[in-house]
C-alpha positions in Angstrom: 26.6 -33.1 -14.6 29.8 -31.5 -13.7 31.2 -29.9 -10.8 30.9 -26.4 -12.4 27.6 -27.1 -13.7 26.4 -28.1 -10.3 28.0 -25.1 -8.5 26.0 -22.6 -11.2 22.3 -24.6 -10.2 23.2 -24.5 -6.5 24.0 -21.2 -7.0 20.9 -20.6 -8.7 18.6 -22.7 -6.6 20.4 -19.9 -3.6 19.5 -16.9 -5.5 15.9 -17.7 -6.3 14.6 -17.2 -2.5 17.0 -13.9 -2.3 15.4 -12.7 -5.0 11.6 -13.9 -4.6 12.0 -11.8 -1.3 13.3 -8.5 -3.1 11.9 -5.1 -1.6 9.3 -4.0 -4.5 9.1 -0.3 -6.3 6.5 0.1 -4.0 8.6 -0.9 -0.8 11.4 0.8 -1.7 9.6 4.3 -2.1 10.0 6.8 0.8 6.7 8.7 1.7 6.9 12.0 3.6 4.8 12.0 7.2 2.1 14.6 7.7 3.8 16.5 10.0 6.7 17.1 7.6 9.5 16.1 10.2 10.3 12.5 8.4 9.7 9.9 6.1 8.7 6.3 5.7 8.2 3.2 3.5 5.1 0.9 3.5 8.4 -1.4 4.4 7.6 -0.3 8.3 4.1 -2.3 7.6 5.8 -5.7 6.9 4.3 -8.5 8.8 0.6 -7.0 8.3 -1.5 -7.1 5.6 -2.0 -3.9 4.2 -4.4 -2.3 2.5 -3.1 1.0 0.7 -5.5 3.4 -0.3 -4.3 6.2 -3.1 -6.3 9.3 -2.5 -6.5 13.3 -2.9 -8.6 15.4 -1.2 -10.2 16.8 -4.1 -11.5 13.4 -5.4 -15.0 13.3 -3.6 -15.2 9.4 -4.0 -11.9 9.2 -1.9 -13.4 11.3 0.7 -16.1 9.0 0.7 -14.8 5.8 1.2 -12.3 7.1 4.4 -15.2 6.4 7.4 -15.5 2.7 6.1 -11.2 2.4 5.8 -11.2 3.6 9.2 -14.4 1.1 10.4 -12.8 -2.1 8.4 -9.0 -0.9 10.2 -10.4 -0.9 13.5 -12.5 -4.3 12.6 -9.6 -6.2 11.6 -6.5 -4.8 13.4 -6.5 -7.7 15.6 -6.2 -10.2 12.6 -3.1 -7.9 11.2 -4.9 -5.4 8.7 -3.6 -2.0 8.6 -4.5 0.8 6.0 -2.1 3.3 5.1 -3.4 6.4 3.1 -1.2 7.6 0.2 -2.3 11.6 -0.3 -1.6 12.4 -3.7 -1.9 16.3 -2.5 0.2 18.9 -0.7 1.0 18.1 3.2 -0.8 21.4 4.5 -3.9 20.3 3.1 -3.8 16.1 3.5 -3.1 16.8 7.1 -6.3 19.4 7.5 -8.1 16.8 5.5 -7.0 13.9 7.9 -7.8 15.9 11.3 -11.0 16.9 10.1 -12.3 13.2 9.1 -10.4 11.6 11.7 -8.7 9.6 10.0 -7.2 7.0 12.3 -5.0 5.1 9.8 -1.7 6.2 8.7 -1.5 8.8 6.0 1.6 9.4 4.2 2.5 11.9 1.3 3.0 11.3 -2.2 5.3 13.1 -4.5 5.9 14.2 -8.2 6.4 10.5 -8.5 4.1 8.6 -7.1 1.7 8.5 -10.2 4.1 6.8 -12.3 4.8 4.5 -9.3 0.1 3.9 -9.7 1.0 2.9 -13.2 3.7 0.7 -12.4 1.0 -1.2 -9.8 -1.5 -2.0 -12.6 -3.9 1.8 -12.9 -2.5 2.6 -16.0 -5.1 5.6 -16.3 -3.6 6.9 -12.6 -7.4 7.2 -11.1 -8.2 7.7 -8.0 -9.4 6.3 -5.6 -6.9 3.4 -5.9 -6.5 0.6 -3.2 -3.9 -2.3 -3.6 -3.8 -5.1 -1.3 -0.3 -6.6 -0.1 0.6 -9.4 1.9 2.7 -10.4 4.8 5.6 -10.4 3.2 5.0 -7.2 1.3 3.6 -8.7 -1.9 1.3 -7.1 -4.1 -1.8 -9.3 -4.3 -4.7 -7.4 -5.0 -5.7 -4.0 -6.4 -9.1 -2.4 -6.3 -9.7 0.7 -8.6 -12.5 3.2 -8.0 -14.8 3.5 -4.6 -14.7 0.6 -2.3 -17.7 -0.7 -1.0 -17.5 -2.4 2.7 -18.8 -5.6 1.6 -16.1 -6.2 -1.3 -13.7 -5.0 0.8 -14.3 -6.6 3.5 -14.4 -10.0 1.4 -11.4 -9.6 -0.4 -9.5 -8.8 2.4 -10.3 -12.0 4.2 -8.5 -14.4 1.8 -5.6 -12.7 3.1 -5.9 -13.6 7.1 
């Protein structure tokens, strides 16, 4: 092997990591708060695992499924689980939503976007509810489509702590 031909695999072999650790779509996308006075990325979450729920307050199986998010968050906070509602509705009403359940995970807006950005994580049909599952590092390594029931949930979730 010659010297530029070791140079280009080292430089390779450099890159790979760099590139394994690349924000996502997903981490990348900003999310307005409910109070309207910022925004965020499911970035701010790195170091948990999280559970991300995709939900409107119209679909009556997402209302459903919020007491058990907030029972499972509150279960397994200590192990580093944290849920992180994405409201695929307008701000005014999400937020009404959210202080009437009491919801006690974070709940962050969608926009105009965000159903492409369902497709692009594996619902091609953009249904809701839609959960997906990521990592530590910020991976993607799960994704649960419809209502969630506590018990599949709550297994899945444990391979991950």
């Amino acid at each position: 092997m010659n010297r530029r031909s070791l140079f280009a695999a080292l430089l390779l072999a450099c890159a790979l990591p760099l590139a394994a650790q690349a924000d996502t779509p997903l981490a990348q996308t900003r999310f307005g708060t409910l109070d309207g006075k910022g925004s965020t990325t499911l970035s701010a979450w790195r170091g948990k695992v999280v559970l991300v729920n995709f939900w409107a307050t119209w679909c009556a199986p997402c209302r459903e499924e919020m007491p058990m998010l907030n029972k499972l968050r509150e279960q397994y906070k200590g192990k580093g689980l944290e849920v992180v509602g994405i409201a695929l509705d307008n701000r005014t009403e999400a937020s009404n939503f959210a202080k009437q359940l009491r919801i006690g995970y974070p709940v962050v807006i969608g926009d105009s976007d965000t159903l492409g950005l369902l497709r692009q994580l594996g619902n091609p049909a953009g249904a809701l509810p839609y959960s997906i599952i990521l990592d530590r590092n910020g991976q993607q390594v799960g994704k649960l489509l419809g209502k969630l029931d506590e018990k599949t949930l709550s297994d899945t979730l444990q391979r991950y702590f």
